[in-house]
C-alpha positions in Angstrom: 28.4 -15.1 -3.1 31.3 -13.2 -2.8 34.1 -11.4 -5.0 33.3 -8.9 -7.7 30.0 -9.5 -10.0 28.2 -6.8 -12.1 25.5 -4.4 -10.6 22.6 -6.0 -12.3 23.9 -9.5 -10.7 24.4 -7.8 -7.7 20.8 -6.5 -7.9 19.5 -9.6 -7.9 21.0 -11.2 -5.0 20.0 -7.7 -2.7 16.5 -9.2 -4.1 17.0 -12.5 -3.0 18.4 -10.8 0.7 15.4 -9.2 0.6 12.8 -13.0 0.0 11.9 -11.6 -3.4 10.9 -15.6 -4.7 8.7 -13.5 -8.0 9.5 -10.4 -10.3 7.0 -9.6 -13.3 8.3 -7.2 -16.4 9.0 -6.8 -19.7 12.6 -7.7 -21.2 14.1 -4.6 -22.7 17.4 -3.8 -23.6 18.4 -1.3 -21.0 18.7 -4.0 -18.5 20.1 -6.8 -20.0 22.5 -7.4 -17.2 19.5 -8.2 -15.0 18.2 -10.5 -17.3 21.3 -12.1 -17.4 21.2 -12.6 -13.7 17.6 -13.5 -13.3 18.4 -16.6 -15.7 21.0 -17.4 -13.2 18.7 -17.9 -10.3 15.7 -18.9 -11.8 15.2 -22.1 -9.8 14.9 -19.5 -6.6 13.6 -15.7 -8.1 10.9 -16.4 -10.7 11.0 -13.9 -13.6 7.8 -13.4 -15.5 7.5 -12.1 -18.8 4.9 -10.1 -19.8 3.3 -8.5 -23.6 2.8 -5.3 -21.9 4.4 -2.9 -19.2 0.8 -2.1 -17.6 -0.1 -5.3 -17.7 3.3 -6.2 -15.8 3.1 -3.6 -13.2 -0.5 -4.4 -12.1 0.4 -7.6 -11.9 3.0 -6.7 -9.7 0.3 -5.0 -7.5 -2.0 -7.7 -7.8 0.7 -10.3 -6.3 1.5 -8.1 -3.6 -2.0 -7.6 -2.4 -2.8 -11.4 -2.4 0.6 -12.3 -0.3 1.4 -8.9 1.5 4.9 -8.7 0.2 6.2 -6.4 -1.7 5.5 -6.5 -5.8 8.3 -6.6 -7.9 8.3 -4.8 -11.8 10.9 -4.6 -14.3 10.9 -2.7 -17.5 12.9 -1.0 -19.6 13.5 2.5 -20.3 11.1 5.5 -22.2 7.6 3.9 -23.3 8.5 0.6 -20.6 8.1 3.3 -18.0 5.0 5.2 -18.8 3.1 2.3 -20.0 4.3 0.9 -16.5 3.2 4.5 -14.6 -0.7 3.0 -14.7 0.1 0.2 -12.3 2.2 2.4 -10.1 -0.6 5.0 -9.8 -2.9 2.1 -9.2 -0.5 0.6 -6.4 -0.3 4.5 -4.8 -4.0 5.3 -4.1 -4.3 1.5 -3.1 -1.4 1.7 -0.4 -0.1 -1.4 -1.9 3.9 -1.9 -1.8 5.9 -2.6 -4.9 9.4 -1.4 -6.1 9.7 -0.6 -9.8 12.6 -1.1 -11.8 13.2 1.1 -14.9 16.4 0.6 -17.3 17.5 3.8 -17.7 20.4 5.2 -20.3 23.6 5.3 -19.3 25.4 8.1 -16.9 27.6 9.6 -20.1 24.1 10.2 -21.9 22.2 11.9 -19.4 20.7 15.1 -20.5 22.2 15.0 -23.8 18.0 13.6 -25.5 19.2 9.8 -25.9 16.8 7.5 -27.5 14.0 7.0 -25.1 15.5 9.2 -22.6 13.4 9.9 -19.6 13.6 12.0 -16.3 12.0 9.6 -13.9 12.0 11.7 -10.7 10.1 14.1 -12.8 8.0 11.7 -14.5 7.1 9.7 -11.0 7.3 12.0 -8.7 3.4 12.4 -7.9 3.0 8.7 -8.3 5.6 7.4 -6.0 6.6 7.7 -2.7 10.5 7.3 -3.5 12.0 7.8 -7.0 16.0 6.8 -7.0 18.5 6.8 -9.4 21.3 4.7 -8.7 24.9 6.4 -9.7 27.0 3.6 -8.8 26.8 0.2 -8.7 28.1 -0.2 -5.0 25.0 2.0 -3.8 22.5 -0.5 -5.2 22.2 -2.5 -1.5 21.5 0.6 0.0 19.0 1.9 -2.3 17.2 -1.9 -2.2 17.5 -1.5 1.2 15.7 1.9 1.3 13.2 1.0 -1.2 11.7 -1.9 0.5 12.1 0.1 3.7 9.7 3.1 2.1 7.8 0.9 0.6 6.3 -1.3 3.7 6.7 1.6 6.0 3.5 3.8 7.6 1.1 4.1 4.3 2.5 1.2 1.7 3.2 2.4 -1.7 5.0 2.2 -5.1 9.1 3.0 -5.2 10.4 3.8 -8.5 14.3 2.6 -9.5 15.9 3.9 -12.3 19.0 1.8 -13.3 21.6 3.2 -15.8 22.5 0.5 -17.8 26.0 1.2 -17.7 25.6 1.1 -13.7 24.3 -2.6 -14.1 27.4 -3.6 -16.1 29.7 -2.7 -13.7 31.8 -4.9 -11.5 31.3 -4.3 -8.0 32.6 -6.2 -4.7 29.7 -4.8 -2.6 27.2 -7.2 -1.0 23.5 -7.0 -0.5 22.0 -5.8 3.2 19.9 -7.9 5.3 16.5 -8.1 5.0 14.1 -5.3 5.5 11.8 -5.8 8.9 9.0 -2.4 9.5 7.5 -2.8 12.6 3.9 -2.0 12.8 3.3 0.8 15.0 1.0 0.2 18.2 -1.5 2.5 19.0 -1.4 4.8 22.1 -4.0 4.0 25.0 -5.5 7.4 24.5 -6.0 6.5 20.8 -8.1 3.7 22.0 -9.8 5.8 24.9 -10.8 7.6 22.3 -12.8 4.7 20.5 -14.2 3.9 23.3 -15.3 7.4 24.3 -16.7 7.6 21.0 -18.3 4.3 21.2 -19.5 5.6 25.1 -22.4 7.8 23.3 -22.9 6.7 20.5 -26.2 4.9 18.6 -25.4 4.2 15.1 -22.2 3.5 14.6 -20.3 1.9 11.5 -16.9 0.8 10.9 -15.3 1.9 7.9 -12.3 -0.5 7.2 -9.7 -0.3 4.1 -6.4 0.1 3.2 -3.1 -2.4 2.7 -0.8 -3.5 5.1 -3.6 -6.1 6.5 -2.8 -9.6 7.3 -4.6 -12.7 8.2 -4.0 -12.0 12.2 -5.3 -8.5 11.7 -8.2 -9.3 9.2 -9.1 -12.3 12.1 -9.0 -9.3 14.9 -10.9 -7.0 13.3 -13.9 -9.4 12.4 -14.1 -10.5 16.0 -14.1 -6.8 17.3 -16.7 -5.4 15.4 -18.6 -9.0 16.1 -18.0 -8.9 19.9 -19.0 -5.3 19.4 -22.0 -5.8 17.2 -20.8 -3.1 14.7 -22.0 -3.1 11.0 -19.1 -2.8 9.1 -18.6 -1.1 5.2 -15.3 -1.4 3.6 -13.6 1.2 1.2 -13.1 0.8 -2.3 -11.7 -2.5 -4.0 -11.2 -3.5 -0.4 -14.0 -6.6 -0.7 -11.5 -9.3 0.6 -11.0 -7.2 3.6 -14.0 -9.0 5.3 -16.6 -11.5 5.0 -18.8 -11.2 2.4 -21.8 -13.3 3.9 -20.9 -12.0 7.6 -24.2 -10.6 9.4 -21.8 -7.6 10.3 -20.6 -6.8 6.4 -23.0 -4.0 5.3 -21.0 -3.2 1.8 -18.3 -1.7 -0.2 -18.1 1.9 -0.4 -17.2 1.8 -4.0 -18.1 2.9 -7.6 -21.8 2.6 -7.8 -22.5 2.7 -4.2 -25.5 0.5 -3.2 -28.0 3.0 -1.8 -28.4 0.4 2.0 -24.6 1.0 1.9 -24.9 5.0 1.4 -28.0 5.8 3.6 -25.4 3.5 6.6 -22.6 5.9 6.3 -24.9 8.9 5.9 -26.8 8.2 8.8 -24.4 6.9 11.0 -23.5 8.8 14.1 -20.4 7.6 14.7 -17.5 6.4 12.0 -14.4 4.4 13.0 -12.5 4.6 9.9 -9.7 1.7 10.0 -7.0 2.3 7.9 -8.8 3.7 5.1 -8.6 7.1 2.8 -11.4 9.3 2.3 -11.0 9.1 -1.3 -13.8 9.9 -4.4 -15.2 6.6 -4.2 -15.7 5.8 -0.7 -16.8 9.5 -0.1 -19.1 9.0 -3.1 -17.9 11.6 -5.4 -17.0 13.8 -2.4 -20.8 13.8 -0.7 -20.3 11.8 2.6 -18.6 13.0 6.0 -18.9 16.3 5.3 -17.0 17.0 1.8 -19.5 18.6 -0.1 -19.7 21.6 2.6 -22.5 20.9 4.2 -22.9 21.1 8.0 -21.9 17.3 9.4 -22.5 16.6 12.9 -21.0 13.0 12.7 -18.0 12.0 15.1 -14.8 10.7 12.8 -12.6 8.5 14.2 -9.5 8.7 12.0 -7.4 5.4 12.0 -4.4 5.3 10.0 -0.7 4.6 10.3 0.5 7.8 8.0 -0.5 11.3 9.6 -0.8 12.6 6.3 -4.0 11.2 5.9 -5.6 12.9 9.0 -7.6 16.5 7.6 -6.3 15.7 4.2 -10.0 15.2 3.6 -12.9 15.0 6.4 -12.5 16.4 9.6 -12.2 13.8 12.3 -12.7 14.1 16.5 -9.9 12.1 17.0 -7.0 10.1 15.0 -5.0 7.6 16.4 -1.7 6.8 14.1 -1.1 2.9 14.2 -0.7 -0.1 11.8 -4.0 -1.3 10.9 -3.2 -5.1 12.4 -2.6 -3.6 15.8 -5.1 -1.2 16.0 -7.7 -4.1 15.3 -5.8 -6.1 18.0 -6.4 -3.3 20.4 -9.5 -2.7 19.8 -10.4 -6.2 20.3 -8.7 -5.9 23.6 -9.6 -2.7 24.9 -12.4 -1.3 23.0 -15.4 -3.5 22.5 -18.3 -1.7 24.5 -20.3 -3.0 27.2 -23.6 -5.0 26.6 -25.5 -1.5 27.8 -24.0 0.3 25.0 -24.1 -2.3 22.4 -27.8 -2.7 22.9 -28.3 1.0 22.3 -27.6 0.5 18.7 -28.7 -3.7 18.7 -31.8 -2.3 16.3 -29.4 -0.3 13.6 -27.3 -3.0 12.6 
């Protein structure tokens, strides 16, 4: 499409650039442009309508952890957004992308108290790792462009748009950008010297796997490395699809309500290769694994995660190695599975 067209038709075609084929929300008022669009294209992006903002925005999540792409929310403006903010907390502590579109009032009434006025860079700020405003309706590719961008990129996450409705009724003659592509980052060959090193002494070792950003390839890769490897493996909270449930490898979740067979194996293990995942309350059971309660803890951490952030936030590892969790299972299953003399040292544990 080309020529001029309105910033919330606009919108939707950077959405369609992008191969946004689903959108949850709530219609509201404040973007009724959108709307407008959305019925347009509704034989290619399919809109669905929701009773509740929450209930929108975890499905959002939801659809973005069962196909890997990145959820798409729409809601309108005040309440829309903070019954929405449950479902973007929910999509930040589970590394799950999604972009979040708020209707917003428009630019003339900023600051001024309008009904259901909201500062969403305030309001989202510890919830998101991007909150936008757009200012003009020209900017919108860029800003879908650096939303999805954020988004997918190192640690997945929640992105927060705020949309002035007067933005989304303006004519524009911009056009949408291409479609995002993140690359995964590769791990170093030190990074995976280091598992091996790790692996080179040790005789009870678990893998701790969790996280987003997994695919089928890397879900494949790192069920035959910790196979090949003989490796009991626990995964983090609400991360039960990460493996096989009825594997002779899968020990457990580390979740709410720990299983004690799943505590006493992280507890006792010598050595932890932690894939992708976040020490967080659950999977440290209420901060008293690896170390967190302050207690000496001789255990070797091996620290796996594609955002440095991560590394120290928590427990204190021996090594970290910052990759994409798909190609640091891929390496692993290339370069780090241990020799039969090492594997048998721990044949017993498992």
């Amino acid at each position: 499409m080309t020529g001029r067209r309105t910033g919330g038709a606009l919108l939707v075609d950077c959405l369609l650039a992008q191969g946004v084929d689903t959108a949850f929300g709530v219609p509201g008022e404040s973007y009724l442009a959108v709307l407008d669009a959305l019925h347009d294209v509704e034989d290619r992006l399919r809109y669905v309508p929701c009773r509740q903002e929450g209930g929108a925005a975890y499905m959002s999540e939801a659809w973005a952890r069962f196909t890997g792409r990145v959820g798409v929310c729409f809601v309108t403006r005040g309440p829309g957004a903070t019954n929405a903010s449950i479902g973007v907390h929910t999509a930040d502590q589970g590394s799950t992308p999604m972009v979040l579109f708020v209707g917003q009032v428009g630019r003339l009434h900023r600051g001024l108290e309008a009904f259901q006025e909201v500062e969403y860079t305030s309001f989202f700020d510890d919830l998101a790792k991007w909150v936008v405003e757009v200012d003009n309706a020209a900017d919108l590719p860029q800003v879908v462009t650096a939303a999805f961008t954020i988004a997918t990129s190192g640690r997945p996450g929640p992105v927060v748009v705020a949309l002035p409705e007067d933005v989304l009724r303006d004519l524009t003659t911009a056009e949408p950008g291409p479609a995002v592509e993140v690359a995964e980052q590769d791990p170093t060959d030190a990074g995976v010297a280091a598992v091996q090193s790790a692996l080179a002494g040790a005789e009870r070792p678990v893998v701790l796997a969790g996280g987003g950003g997994w695919t089928d390839v890397g879900r494949t890769a790192l069920a035959a490395f910790t196979e090949a490897a003989d490796l009991p493996v626990v995964v983090s909270f609400r991360r039960h699809d990460l493996f096989d449930n009825t594997s002779a490898w899968y020990t457990g979740e580390a979740g709410v309500g720990m299983p004690p067979a799943v505590r006493e194996t992280l507890e006792t293990a010598d050595v932890v290769l932690a894939l992708n995942c976040r020490f967080g309350e659950m999977t440290t059971a209420v901060y008293t694994l690896f170390g967190t309660d302050g207690r000496p803890n001789d255990q070797q951490i091996v620290h796996m995660h594609p955002s440095a952030y991560e590394f120290g936030k928590v427990v204190t590892p021996v090594a970290t190695l910052q990759a994409g969790p798909n190609a640091m299972a891929a390496a692993l299953l290339a370069g780090a599975v241990p020799a039969d003399a090492d594997r048998a040292r721990w044949a017993g544990w498992r």
